[in-house]
N, C-alpha and C positions, 0 to 999 in steps of 0.2 A: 464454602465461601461464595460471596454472591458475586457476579459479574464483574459489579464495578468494583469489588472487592481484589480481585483478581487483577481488571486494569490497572488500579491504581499500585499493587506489588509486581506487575510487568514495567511500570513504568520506573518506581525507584528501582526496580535493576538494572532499568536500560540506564537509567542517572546514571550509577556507577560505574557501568562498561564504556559509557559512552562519553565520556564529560564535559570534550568538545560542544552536545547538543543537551548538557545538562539544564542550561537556562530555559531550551527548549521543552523538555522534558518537567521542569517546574511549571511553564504555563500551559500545558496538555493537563498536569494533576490540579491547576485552578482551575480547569474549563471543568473537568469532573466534577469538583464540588461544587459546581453553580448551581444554585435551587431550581433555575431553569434547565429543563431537559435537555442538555448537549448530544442526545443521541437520535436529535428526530431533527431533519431537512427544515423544517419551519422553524426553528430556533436561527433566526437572519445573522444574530451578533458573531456566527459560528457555532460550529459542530463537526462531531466526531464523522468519519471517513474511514472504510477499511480495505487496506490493498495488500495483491501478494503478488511479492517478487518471485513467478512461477520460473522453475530453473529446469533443465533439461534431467532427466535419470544421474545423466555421467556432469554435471552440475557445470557444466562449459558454455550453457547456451540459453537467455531466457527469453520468454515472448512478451513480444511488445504488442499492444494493438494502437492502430490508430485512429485517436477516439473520431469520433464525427461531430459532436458539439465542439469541442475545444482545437479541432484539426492539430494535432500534437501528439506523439508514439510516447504512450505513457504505459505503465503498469496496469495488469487489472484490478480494477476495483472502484467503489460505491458506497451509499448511503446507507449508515446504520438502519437507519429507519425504524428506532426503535431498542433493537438489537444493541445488549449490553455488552455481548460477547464478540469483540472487535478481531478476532482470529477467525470466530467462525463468518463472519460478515467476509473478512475477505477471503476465505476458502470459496462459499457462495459464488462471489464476483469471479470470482477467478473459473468455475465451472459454466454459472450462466454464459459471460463473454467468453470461452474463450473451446466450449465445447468439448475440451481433452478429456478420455475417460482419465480413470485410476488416480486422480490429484490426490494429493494427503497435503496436512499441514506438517513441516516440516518435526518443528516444536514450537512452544508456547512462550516462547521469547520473542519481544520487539524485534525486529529486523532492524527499522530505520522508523523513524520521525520527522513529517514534511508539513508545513506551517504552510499553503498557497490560496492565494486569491482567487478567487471565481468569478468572472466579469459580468454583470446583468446581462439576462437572455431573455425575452419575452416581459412578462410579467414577475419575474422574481429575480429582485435584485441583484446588485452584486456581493457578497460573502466570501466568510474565507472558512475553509476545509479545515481541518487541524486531522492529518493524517498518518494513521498508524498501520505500518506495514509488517508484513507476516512471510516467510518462506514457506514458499509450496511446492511441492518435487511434483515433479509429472513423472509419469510409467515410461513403458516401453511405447506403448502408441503415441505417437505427436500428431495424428492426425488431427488437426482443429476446426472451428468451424468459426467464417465471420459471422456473427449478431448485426441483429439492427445498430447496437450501439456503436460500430468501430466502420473504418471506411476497409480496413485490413487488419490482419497480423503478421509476425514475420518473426520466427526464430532467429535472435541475435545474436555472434558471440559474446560474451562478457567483457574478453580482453579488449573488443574494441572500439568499446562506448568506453571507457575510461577516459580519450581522448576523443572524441568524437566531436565536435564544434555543433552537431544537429541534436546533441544531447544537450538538456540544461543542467544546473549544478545537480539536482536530486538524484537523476539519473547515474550520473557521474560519478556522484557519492554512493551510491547502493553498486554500482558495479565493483570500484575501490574496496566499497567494504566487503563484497563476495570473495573479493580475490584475496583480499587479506586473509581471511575467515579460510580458506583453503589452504592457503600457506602455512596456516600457526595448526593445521589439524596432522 
């Protein structure tokens, strides 16, 4: 199967699991079929993003970085740039920013799906992201390292962005859906 082949049967599964974000999930599989490239940063109307909700070994804890464009403690991850295969993009993101050895992608299921805004910065407009997120288990070393990209990181617990007022909905939701996800295992 080819890439986008693959996204698009990640995506009707995540429909089915998820159904709360199924509408969402409907307009991530119309950005797919746009004859226009959804997987390259100069497609303005929107495009594909891929992040990974990197979680500790013992899965209690994940990092956040704090980006340096967008001054907000978000998940790692970044611009397709091409890259059809939106797991591997954000395993990528997640090792460039964030330096941990030993990451894996967890499995090849959607984690979460984030629809946000990008506000004009220099010269390229404002846009919106349409972003699919991936679990990625870190090893035993957490040692990490900041990038140019992030001001920091910071090992969170899970339990306590669920409430956290400094988290926004997304956050709140991916941590919700972790805890869930551990409970029904």
């Amino acid at each position: 199967m080819e890439p986008a082949e693959i996204l698009a049967a990640q995506l009707s599964e995540y429909r089915q699991r998820c159904p709360g974000q199924a509408g969402l999930a409907d307009d991530f599989l119309a950005l797919l079929g746009d004859p226009a490239d959804p997987f390259i940063r100069a497609r303005l109307e929107g495009h594909f993003t891929g992040s990974a909700w990197v979680v500790s070994a013992d899965g209690q804890r994940t990092l956040l970085t704090h980006h340096r464009k967008l001054d907000r403690w978000l998940q790692p991850g970044g611009h397709a740039d091409g890259d059809r295969d939106l797991a591997r993009v954000a395993l990528k993101e997640a090792e460039e920013e964030t330096g941990l050895p030993g990451l894996r992608l967890e499995d090849a299921r959607i984690f979460d799906l984030d629809r946000h805004w990008i506000p004009a910065r220099g010269d390229v407009p404002g846009h919106w992201h349409h972003d699919v997120r991936y679990v990625v288990r870190a090893g035993a070393d957490e040692r990490f390292v900041v990038g140019e990209e992030s001001h920091a990181l910071a090992w969170r617990r899970i339990d306590e962005l669920v409430d956290d007022p400094r988290c926004d909905e997304s956050m709140q939701r991916m941590a919700s859906r972790w805890l869930a996800m551990q409970r029904d295992r």
